[in-house]
C-alpha positions in Angstrom: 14.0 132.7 241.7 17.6 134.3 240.4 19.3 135.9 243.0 22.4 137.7 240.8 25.0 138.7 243.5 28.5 140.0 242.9 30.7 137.0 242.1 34.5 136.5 241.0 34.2 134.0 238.1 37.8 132.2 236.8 39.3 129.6 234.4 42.9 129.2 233.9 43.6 132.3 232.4 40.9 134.7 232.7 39.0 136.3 235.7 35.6 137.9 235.7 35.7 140.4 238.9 32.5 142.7 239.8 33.6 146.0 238.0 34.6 148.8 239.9 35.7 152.2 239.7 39.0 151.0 240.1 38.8 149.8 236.5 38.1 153.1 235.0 41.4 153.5 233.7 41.9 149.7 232.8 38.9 150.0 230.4 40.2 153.0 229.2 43.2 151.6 228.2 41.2 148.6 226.5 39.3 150.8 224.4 42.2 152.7 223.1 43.2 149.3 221.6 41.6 149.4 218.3 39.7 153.4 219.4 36.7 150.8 219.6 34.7 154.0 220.9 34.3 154.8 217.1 32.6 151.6 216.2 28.8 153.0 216.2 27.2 149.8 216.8 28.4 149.3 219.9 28.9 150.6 223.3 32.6 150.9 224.1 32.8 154.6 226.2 35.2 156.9 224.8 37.9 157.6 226.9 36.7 160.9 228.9 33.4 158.7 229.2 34.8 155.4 230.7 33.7 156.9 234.5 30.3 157.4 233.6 29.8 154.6 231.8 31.0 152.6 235.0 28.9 154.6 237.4 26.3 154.1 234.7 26.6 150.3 235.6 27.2 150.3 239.0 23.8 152.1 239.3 21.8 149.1 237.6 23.7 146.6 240.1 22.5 149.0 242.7 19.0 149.1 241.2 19.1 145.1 240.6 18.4 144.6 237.2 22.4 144.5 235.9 25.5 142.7 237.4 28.7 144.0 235.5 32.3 142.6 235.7 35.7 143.7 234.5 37.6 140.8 232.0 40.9 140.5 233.3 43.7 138.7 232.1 44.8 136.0 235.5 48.3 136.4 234.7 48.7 140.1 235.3 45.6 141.5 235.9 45.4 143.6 232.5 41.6 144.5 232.1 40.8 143.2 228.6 37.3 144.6 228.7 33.6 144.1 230.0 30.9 142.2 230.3 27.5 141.9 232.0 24.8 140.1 233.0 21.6 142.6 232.6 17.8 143.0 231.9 17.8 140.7 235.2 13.5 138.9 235.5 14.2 136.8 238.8 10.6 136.0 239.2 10.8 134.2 235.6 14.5 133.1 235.9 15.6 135.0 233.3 18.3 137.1 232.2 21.0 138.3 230.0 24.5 138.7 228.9 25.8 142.1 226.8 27.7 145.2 227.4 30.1 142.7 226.5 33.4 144.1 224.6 36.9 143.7 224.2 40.3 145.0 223.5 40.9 144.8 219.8 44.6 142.4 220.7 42.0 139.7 222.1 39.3 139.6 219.7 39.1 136.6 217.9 40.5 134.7 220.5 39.6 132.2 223.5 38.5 135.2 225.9 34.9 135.5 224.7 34.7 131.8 224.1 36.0 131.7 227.9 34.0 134.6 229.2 30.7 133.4 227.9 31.4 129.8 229.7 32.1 131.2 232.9 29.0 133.3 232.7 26.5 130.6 231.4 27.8 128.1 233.6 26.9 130.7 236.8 24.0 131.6 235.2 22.1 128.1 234.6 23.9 125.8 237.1 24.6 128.3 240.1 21.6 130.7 239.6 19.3 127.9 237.9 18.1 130.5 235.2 15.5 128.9 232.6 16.9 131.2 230.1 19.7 133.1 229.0 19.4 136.1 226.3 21.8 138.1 224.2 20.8 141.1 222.3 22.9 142.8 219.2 22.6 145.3 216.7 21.4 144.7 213.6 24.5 146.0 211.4 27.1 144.1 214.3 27.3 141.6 212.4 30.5 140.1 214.4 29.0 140.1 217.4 26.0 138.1 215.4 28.4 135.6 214.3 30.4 135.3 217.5 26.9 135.0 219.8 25.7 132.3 216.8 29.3 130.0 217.6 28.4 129.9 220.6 24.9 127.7 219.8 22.1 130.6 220.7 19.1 130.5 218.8 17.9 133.4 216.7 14.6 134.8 218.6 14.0 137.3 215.7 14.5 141.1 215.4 13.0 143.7 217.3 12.6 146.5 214.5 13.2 150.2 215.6 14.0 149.6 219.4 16.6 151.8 220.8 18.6 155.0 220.2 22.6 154.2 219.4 25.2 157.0 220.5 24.7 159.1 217.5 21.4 158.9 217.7 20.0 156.9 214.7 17.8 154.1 215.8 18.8 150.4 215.4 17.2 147.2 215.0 18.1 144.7 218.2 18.5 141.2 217.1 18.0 138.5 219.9 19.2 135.5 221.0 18.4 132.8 223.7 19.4 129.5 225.2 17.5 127.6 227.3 18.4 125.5 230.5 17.6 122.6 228.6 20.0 123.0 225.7 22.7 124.3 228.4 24.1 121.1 228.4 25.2 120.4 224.6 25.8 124.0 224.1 28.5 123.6 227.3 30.2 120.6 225.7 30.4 122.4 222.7 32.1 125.4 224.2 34.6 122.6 226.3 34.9 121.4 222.8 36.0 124.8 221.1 38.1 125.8 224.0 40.0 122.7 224.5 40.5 121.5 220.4 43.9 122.2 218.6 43.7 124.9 216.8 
């Protein structure tokens, strides 16, 4: 059975910590790069927001069904965003990874590549989970593409599931990998992060 506790998670140069309110102002900084709060599809907190939306998360870690972490940049601690594992099922070893954004500057880069090792590596060889989901809004399409590099299957799309911030309702399109693909899908990811480019 999962048992999600906070963790620091690290590679060469990244570091997942458990978020705090210490990174309130981090975040907010990250957001302003790229004013990512005015994307509606996803769920970057607009500046006078940022506290809430960490207390917001600190209160599903408290209820045990979300474990968030600030991305930091190992060289000088810069918080480059967010990320979280959530929608937590330890009696079915299941859970998930979202909330998951970044400052515009590192977009497109090796961070996510990185971040989503570091998390699916804890999550099926640390935690043993069976499965690991991602969840995305139908008109993301980047975050689509970006979930689909990283080998997920498509599980399908849950039509008219959940209210976005301005309060049209979105379609959730949803992901999965299990434990036994982990293994080719984490050679692949070695593969990306280590390849010329």
């Amino acid at each position: 059975m999962l048992d999600v506790q906070p963790v620091t998670l690290e590679a060469e140069h990244l570091r997942l910590v458990p978020l705090s309110l210490a990174h309130v102002d981090g975040l907010q900084s990250a957001a302003a790069d790229g004013e990512l709060w005015n994307l509606r599809f996803t769920s970057v907190p607009k500046p006078a927001e940022t506290q809430a939306y960490v207390e917001k998360a600190l209160q599903g870690q408290a209820e045990g069904h979300r474990l968030p972490f600030a991305v930091l940049d190992a060289h000088n601690g810069k918080v480059l965003g967010c990320t979280s594992y959530h929608d937590i099922v330890p009696v079915i070893d299941r859970l998930e990874i979202g909330w998951t954004w970044y400052a515009r500057r590192v977009q497109r880069t090796a961070v996510n590549t990185t971040t989503k090792l570091l998390l699916l590596t804890h999550a099926f060889e640390v935690l043993d989970a069976e499965l690991v989901g991602f969840r995305t809004d139908n008109f993301n399409l980047a975050s689509q593409r970006a979930i689909e590099r990283l080998g997920a299957k498509r599980d399908g799309v849950l039509r008219h599931h959940t209210l976005r911030r301005d309060g049209t309702v979105r379609d959730t399109v949803m992901y999965s990998i299990t434990a036994g693909e982990w293994p080719e899908i984490k050679a692949h990811l070695q593969w990306q992060l280590s390849r010329p480019r």
